[in-house]
FIKOLZA-1660 file (N, C-alpha, C; in steps of 0.1 Angstrom, whole numbers, plus 5000, padded with zeros to 4 digits):
% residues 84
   i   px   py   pz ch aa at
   1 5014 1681 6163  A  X  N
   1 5021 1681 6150  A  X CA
   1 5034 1690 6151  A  X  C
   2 5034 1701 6160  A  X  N
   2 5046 1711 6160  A  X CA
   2 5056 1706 6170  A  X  C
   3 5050 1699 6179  A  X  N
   3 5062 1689 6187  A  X CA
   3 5070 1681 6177  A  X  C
   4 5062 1673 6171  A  X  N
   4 5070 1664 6164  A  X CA
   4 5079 1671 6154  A  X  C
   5 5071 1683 6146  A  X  N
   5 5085 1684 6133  A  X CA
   5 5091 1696 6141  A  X  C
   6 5092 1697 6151  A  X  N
   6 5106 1708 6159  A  X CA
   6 5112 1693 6164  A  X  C
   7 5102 1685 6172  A  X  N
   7 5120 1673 6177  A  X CA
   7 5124 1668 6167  A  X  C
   8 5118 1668 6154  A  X  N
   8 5129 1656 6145  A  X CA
   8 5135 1668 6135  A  X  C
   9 5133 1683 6136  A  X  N
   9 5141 1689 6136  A  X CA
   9 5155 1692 6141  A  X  C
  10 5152 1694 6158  A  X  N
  10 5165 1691 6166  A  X CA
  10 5170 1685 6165  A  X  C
  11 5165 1670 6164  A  X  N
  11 5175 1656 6162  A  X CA
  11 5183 1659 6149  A  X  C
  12 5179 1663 6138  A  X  N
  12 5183 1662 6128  A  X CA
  12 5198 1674 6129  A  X  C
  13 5198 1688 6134  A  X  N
  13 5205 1693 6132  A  X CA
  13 5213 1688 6142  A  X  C
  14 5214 1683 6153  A  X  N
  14 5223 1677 6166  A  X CA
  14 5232 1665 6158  A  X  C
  15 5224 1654 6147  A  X  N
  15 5234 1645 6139  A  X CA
  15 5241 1650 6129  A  X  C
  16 5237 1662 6122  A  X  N
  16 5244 1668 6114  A  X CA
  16 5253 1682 6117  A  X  C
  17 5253 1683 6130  A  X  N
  17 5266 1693 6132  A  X CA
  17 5279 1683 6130  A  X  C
  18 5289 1687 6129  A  X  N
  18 5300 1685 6130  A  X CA
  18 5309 1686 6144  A  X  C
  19 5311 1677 6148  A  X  N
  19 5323 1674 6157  A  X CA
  19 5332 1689 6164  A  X  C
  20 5334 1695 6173  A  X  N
  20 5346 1706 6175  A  X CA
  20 5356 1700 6176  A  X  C
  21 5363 1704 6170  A  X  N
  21 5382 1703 6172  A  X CA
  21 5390 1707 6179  A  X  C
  22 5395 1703 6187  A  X  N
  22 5407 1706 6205  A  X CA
  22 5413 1719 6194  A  X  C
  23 5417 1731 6205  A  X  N
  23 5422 1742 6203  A  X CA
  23 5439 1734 6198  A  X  C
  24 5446 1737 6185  A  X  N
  24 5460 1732 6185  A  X CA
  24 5471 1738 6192  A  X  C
  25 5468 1753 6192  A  X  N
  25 5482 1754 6196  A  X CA
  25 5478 1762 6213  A  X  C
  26 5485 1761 6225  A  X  N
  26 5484 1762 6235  A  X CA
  26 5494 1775 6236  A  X  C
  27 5480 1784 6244  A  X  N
  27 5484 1800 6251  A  X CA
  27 5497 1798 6260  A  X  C
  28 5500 1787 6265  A  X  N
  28 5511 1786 6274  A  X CA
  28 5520 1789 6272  A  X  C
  29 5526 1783 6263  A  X  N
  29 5543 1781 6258  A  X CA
  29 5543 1791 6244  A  X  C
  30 5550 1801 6241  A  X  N
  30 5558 1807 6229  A  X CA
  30 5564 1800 6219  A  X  C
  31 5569 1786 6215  A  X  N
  31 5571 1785 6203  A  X CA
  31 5565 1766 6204  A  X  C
  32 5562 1764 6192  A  X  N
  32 5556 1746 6189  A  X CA
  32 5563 1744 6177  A  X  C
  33 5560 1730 6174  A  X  N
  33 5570 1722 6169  A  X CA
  33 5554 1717 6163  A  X  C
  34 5561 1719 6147  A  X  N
  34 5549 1714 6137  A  X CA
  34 5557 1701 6128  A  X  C
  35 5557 1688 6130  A  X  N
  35 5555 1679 6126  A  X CA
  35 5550 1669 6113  A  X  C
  36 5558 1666 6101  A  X  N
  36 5552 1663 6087  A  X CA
  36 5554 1649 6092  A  X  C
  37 5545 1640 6090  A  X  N
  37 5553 1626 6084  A  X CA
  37 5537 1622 6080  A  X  C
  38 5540 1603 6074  A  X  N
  38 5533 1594 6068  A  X CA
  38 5514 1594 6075  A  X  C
  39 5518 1595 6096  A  X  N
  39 5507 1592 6107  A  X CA
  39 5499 1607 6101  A  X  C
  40 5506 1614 6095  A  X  N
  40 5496 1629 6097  A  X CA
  40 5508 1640 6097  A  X  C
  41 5501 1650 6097  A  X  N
  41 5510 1665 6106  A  X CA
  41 5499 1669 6120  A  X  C
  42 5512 1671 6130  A  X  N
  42 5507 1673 6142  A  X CA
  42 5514 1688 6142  A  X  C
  43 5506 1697 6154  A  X  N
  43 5516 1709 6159  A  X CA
  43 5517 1704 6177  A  X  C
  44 5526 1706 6182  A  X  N
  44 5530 1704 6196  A  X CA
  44 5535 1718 6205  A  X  C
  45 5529 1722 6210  A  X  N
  45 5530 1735 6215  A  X CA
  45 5535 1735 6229  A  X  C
  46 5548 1729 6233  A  X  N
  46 5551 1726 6251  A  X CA
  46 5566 1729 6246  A  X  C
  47 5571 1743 6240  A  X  N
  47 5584 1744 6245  A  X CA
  47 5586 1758 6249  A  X  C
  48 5592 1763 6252  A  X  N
  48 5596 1776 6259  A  X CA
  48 5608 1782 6249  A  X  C
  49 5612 1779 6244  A  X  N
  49 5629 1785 6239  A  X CA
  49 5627 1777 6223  A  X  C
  50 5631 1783 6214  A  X  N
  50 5635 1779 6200  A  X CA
  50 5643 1768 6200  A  X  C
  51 5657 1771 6210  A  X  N
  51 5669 1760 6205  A  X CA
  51 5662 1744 6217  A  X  C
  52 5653 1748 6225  A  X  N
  52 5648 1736 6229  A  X CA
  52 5634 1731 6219  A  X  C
  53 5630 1735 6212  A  X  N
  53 5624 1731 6201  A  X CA
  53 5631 1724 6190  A  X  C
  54 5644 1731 6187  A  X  N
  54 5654 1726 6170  A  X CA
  54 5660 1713 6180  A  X  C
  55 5664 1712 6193  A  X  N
  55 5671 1699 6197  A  X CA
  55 5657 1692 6191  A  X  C
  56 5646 1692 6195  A  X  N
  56 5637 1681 6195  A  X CA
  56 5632 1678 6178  A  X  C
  57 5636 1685 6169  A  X  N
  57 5631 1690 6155  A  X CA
  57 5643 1684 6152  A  X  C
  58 5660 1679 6154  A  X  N
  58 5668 1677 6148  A  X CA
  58 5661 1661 6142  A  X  C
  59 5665 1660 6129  A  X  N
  59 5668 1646 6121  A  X CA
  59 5654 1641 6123  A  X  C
  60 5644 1653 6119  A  X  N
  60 5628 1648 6120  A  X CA
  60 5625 1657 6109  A  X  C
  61 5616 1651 6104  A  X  N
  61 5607 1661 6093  A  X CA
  61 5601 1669 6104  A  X  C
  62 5603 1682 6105  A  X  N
  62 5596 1693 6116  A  X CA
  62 5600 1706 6115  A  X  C
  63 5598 1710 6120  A  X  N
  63 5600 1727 6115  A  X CA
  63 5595 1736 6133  A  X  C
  64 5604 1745 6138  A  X  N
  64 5594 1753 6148  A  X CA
  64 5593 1763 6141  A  X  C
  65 5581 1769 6149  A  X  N
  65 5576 1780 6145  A  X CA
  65 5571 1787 6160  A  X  C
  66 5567 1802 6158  A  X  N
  66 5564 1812 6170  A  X CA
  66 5550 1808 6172  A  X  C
  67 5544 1806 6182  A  X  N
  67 5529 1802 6189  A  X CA
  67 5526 1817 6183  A  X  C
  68 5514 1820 6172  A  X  N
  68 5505 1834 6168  A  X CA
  68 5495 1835 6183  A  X  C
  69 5496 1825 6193  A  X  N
  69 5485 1825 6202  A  X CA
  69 5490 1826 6214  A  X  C
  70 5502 1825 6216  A  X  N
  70 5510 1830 6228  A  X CA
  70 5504 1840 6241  A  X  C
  71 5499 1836 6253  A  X  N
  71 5494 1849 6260  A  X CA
  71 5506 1857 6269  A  X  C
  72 5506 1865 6266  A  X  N
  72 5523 1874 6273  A  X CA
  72 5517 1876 6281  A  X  C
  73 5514 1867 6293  A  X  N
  73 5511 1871 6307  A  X CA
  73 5521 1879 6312  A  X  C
  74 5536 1878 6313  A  X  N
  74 5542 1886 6321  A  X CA
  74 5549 1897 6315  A  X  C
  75 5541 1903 6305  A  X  N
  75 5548 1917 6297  A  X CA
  75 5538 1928 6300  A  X  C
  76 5540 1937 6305  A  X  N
  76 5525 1948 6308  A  X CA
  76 5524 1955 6294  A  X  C
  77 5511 1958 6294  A  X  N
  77 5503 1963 6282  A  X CA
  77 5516 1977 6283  A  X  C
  78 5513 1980 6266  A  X  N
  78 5519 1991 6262  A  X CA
  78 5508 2008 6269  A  X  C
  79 5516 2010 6277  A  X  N
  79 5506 2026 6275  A  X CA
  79 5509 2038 6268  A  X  C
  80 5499 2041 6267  A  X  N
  80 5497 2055 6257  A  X CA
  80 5504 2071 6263  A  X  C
  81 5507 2076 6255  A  X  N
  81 5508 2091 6266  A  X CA
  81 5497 2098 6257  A  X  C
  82 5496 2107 6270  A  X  N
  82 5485 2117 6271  A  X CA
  82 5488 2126 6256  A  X  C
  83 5480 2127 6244  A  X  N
  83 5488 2141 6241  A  X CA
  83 5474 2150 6239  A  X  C
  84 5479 2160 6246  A  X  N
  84 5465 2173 6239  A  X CA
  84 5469 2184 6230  A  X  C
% end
């Protein structure tokens, strides 16, 4: 009897999770291109440079904006000084 109501437990929570959703904006690139129209709003996160984002954003409902998730691989951490 504890077999059965733990598996149709499991089953039950396994159909009623919800789906995960793809990470939006990508660690790669520093600025994305967030997108309004009719199909949806999308964010597109594959540019490097602002003014290569506004060419692609010209005469579009879009907007860029700064990646909040940006990884600064090539900036070294801030260090601290010693103080005593």
């Amino acid at each position: 009897m504890r077999v059965l109501a733990c598996t149709i437990l499991t089953i039950g929570t396994m159909l009623v999770a919800a789906p995960a959703r793809a990470q939006t904006y990508d660690p790669s690139f520093p600025v994305c291109l967030q997108t309004y129209g009719i199909d949806g709003n999308y964010i597109d996160c594959s540019f490097t440079s602002l003014a290569q984002c506004a060419a692609s954003a010209s005469g579009r409902a879009a907007q860029c904006l700064n990646n909040p998730y940006f990884a600064h691989g090539d900036r070294k951490p801030y260090r601290q000084r010693n103080v005593y």
